[in-house]
Backbone as JSON, one array per atom type, in Angstrom:
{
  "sequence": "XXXXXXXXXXXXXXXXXXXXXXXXXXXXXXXXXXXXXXXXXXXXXXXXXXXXXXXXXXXXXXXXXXXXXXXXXXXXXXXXXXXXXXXXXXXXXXXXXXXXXXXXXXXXXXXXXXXXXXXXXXXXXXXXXXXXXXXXXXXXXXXXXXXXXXXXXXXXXXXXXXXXXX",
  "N": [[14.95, -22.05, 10.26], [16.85, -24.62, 9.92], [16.78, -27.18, 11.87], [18.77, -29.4, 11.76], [20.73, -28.28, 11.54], [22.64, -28.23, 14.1], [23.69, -30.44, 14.4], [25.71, -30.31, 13.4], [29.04, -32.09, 13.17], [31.28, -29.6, 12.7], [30.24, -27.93, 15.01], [29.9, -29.51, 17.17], [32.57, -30.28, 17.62], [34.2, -27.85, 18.48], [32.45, -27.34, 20.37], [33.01, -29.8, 22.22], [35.54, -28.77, 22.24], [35.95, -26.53, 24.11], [34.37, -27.46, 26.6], [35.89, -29.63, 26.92], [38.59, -27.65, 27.58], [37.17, -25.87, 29.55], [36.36, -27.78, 31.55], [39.17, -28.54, 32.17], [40.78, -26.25, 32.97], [39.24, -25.63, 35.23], [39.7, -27.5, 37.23], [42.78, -27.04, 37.28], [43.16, -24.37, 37.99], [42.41, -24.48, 40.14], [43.99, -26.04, 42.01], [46.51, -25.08, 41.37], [45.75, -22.21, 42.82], [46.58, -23.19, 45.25], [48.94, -22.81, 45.34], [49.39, -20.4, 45.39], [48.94, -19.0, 42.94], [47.97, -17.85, 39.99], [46.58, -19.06, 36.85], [47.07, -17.77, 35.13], [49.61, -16.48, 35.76], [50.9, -19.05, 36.21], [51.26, -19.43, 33.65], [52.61, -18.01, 32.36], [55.34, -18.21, 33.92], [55.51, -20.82, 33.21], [55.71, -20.79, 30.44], [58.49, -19.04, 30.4], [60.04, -20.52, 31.85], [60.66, -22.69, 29.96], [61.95, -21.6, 27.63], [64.93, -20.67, 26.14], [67.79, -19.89, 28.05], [65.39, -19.0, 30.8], [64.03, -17.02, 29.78], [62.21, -14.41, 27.88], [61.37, -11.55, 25.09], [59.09, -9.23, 25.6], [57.17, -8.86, 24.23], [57.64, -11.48, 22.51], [56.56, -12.97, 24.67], [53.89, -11.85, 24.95], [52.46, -12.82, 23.04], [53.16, -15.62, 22.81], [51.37, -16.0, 24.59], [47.59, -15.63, 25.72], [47.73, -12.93, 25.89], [47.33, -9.47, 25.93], [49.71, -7.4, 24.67], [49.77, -4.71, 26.58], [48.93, -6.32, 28.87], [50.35, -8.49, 29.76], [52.26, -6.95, 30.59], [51.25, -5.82, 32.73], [50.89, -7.85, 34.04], [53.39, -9.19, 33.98], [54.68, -7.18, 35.94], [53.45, -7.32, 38.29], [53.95, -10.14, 39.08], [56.95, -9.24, 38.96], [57.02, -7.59, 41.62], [56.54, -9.15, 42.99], [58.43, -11.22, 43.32], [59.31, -13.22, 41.82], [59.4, -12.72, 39.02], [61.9, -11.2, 36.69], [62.64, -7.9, 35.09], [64.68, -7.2, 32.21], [67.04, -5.89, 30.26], [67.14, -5.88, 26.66], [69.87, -6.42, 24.73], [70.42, -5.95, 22.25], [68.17, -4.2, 21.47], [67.45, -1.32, 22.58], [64.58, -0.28, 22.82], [63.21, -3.13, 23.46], [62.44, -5.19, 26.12], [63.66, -7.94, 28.29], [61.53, -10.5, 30.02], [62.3, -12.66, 32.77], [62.7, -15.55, 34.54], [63.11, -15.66, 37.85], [65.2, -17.17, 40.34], [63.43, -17.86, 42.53], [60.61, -17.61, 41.28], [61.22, -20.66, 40.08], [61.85, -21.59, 41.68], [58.67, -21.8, 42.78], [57.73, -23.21, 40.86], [59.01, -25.71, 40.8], [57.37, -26.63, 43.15], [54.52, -26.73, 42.53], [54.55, -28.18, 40.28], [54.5, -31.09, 40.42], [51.93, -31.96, 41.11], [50.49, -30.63, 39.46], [51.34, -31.56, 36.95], [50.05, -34.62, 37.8], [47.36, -33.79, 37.41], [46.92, -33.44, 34.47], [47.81, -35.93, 34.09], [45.69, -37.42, 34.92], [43.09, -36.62, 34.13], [43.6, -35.7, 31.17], [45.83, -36.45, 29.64], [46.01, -39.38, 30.46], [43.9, -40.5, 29.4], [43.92, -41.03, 27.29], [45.12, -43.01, 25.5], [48.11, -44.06, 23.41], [48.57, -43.39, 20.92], [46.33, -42.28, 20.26], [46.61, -39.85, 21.86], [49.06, -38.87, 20.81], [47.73, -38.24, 17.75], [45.5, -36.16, 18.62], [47.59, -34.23, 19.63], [48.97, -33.82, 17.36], [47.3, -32.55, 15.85], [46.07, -30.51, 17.08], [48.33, -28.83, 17.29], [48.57, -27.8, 14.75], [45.82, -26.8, 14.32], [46.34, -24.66, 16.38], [49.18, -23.44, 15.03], [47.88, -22.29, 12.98], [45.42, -20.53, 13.86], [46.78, -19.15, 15.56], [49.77, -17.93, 15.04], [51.8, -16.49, 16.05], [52.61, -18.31, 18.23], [55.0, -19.29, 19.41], [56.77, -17.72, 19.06], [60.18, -16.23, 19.82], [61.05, -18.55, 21.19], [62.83, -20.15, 20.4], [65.31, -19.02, 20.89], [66.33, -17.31, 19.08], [66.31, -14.06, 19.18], [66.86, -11.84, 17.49], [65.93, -12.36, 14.77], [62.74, -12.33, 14.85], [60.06, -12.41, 13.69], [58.52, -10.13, 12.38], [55.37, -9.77, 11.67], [54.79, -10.86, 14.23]],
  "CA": [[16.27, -22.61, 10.51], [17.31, -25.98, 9.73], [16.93, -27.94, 13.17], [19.66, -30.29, 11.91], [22.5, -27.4, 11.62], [23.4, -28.26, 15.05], [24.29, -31.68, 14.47], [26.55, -30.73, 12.59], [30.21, -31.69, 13.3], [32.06, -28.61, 13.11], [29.62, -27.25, 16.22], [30.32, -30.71, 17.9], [33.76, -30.15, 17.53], [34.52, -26.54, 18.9], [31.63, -27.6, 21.6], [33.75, -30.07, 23.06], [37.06, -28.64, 22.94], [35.14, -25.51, 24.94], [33.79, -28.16, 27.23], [37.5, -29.62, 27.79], [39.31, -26.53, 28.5], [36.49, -25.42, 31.05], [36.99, -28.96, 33.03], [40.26, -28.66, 32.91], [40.81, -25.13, 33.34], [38.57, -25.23, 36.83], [40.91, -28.33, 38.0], [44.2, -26.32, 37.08], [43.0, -23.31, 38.99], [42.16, -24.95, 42.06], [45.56, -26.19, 42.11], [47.08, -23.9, 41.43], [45.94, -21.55, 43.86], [46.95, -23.99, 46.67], [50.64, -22.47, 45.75], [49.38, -18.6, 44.79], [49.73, -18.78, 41.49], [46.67, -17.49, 38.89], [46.62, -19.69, 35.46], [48.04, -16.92, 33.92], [50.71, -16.58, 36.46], [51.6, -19.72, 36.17], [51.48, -19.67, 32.0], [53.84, -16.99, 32.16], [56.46, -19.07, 34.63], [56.02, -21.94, 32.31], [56.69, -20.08, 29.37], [59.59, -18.74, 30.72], [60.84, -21.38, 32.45], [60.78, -23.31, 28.26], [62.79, -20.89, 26.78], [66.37, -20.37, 26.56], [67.64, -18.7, 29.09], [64.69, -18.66, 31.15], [63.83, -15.42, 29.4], [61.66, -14.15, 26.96], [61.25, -10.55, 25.31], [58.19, -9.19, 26.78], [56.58, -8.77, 22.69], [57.08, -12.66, 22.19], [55.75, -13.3, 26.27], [52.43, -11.52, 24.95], [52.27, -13.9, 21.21], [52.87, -16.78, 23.17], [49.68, -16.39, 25.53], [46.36, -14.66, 25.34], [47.42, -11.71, 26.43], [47.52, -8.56, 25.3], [50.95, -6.19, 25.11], [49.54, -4.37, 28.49], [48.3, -7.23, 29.74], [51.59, -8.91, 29.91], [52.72, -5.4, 31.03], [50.76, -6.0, 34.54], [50.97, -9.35, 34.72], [55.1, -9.0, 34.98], [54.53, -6.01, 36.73], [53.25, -8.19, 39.53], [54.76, -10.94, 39.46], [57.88, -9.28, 39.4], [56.49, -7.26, 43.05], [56.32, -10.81, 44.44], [59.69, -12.09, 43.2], [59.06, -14.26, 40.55], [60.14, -12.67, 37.34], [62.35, -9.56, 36.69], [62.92, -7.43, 33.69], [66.4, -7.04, 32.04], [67.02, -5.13, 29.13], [67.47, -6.83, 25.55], [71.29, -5.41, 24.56], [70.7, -5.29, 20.81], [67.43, -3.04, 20.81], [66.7, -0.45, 23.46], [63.0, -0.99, 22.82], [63.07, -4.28, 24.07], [63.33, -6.03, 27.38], [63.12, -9.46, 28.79], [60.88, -10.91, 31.15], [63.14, -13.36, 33.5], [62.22, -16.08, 35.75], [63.94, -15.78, 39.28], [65.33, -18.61, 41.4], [62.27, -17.76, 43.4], [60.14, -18.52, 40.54], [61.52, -21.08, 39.51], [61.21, -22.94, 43.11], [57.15, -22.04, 43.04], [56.87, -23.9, 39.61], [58.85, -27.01, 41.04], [56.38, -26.44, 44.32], [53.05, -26.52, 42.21], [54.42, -29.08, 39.26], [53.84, -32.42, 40.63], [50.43, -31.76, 41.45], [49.72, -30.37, 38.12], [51.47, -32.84, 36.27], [49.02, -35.61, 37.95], [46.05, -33.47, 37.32], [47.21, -33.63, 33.35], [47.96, -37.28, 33.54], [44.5, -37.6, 35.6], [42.34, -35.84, 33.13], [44.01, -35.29, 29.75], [46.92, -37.38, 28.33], [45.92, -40.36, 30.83], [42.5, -40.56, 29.13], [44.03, -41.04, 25.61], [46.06, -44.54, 24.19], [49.23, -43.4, 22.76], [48.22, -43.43, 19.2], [45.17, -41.38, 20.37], [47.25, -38.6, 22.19], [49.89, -38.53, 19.37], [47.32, -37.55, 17.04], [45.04, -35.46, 19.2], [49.0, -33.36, 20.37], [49.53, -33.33, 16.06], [46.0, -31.63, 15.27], [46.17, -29.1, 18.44], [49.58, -27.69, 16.73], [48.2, -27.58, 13.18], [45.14, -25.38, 14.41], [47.35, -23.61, 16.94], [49.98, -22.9, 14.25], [46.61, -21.37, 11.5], [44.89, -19.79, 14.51], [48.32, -18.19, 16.78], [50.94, -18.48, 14.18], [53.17, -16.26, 16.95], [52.49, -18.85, 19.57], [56.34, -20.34, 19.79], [57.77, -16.81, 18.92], [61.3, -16.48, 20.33], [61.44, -19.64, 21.81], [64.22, -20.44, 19.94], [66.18, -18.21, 21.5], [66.82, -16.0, 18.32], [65.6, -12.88, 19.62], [66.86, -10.77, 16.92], [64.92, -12.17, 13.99], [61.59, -12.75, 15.43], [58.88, -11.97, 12.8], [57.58, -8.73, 12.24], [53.68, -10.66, 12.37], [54.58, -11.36, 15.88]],
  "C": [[16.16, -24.13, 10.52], [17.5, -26.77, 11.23], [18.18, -28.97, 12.68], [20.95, -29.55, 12.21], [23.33, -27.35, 12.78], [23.51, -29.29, 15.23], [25.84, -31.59, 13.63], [28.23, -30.7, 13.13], [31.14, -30.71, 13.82], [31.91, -27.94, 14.88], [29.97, -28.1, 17.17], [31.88, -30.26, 18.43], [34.36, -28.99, 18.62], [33.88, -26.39, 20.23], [32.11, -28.73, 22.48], [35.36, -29.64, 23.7], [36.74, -26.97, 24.37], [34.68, -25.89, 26.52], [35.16, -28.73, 28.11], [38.31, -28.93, 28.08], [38.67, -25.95, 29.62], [36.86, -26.31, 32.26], [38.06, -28.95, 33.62], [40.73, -27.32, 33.31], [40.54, -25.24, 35.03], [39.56, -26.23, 37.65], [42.39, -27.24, 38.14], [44.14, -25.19, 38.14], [42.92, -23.33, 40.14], [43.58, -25.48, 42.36], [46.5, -25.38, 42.58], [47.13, -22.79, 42.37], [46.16, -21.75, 45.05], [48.31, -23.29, 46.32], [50.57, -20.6, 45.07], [49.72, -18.37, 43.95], [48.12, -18.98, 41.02], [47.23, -18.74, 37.92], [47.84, -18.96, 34.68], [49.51, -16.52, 34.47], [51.65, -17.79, 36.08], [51.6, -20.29, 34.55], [52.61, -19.25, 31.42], [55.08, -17.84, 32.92], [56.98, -20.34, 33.66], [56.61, -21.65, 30.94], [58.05, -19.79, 29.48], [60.52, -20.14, 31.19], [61.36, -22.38, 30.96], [61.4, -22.92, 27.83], [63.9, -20.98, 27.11], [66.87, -18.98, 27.33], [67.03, -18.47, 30.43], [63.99, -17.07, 30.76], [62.7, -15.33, 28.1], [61.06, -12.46, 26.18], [59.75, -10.42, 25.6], [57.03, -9.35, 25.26], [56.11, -10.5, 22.49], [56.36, -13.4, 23.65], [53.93, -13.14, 25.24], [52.17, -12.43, 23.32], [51.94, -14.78, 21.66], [51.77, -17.03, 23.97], [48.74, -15.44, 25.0], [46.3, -13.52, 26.01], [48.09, -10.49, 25.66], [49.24, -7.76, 25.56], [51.25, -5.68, 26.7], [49.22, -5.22, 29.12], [49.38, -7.91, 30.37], [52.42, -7.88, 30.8], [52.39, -5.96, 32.66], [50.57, -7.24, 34.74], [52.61, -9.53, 35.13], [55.06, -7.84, 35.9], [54.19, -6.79, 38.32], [53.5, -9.18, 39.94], [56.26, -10.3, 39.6], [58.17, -8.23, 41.02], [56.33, -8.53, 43.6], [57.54, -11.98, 44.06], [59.94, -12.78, 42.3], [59.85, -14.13, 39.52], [60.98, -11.15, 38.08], [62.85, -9.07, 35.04], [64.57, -7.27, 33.21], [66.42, -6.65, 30.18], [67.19, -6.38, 28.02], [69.02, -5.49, 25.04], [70.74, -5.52, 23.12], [69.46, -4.52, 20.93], [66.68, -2.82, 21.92], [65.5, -0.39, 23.33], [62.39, -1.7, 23.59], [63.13, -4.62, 25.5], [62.99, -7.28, 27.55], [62.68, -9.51, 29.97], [61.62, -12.42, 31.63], [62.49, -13.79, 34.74], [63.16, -16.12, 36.21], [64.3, -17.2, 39.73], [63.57, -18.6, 41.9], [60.67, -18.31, 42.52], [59.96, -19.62, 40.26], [61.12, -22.61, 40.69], [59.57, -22.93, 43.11], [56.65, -22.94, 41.72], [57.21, -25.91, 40.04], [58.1, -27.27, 42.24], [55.33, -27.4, 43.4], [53.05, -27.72, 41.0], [53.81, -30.62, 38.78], [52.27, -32.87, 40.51], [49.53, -31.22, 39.94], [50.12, -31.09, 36.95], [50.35, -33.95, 36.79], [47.67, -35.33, 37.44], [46.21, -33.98, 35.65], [47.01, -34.79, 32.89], [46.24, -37.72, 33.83], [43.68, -37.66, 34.42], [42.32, -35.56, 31.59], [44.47, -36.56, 29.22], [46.78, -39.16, 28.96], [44.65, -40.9, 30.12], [42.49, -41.14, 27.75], [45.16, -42.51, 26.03], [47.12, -43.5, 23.6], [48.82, -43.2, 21.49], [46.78, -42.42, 19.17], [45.84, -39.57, 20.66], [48.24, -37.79, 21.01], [48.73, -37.36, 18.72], [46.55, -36.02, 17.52], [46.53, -33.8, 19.61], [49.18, -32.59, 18.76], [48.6, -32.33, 15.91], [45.99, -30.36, 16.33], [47.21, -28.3, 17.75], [49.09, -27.21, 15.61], [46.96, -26.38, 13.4], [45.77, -24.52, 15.23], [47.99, -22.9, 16.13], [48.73, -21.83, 13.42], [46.57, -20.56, 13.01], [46.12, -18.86, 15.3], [49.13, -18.15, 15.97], [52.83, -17.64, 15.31], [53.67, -16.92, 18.48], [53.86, -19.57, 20.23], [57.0, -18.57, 19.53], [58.97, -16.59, 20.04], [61.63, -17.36, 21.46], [62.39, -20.51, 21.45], [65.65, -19.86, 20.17], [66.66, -17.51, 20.6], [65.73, -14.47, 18.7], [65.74, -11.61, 18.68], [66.31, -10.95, 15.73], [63.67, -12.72, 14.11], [60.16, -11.95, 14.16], [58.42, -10.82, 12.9], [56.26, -8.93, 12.55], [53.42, -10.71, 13.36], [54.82, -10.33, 16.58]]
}
């Protein structure tokens, strides 16, 4: 094996962004659980809370994060046992339902926001020059979009033509 093949770039590349989601990940979490809220708890709140509506069907919930169909399944499942979200049918296709952030929700995200806004500015977007972040915000969407392509699904609030893909 080529002792240089791990200089190379690409490995660089994928080995720091690995490196900056762990740092910031472990910050976010500690945070976070000062107001009882998981990551993924509070991915799902923010999602929701983005969309129109506050709503999202439960299909594009699981596109937009890393979670699976069921996974999403018991993650509203328990948040909506602790108030947070609640389900509500989708009227054009019995199939469907939406996952709905609560008032109650909605107060634990402006609780926990401040504090995780600073960590952000702290750590992330404070760290970058405008002309640095820009680009760094453009290239994150461009592999987001290749790698997730259902990662915005019905966040436009058309819920009835939402990609088949997604």
């Amino acid at each position: 094996m080529n002792p240089n093949v791990f200089d190379d770039p690409r490995i660089t590349a994928v080995g720091l962004l690995f490196e900056v989601h762990a740092g910031l990940s472990a910050r976010f979490a500690a945070q976070l659980d000062e107001h009882g809220l998981s990551s993924v708890e509070f991915e799902v709140l923010t999602r929701l809370a983005r969309s129109p509506g506050n709503q999202l069907r439960m299909t594009d919930l699981a596109a937009q994060t890393s979670l699976s169909t069921s996974g999403v399944t018991r993650v509203v499942d328990r948040m909506e046992r602790g108030g947070l979200i609640v389900r509500r049918a989708c009227p054009s296709d019995r199939r469907s339902s939406f996952a709905v952030v609560t008032p109650s929700g909605l107060t634990r995200l402006d609780e926990c926001l401040p504090g995780h806004l600073q960590l952000i500015e702290d750590w992330f977007t404070g760290q970058l020059e405008p002309p640095a972040l820009e680009a760094v915000l453009d290239g994150l969407r461009q592999v987001r979009d290749a790698v997730n392509p259902c990662a915005t699904a019905g966040s436009n609030g058309d819920t009835d033509n939402t990609s088949d893909a997604c």
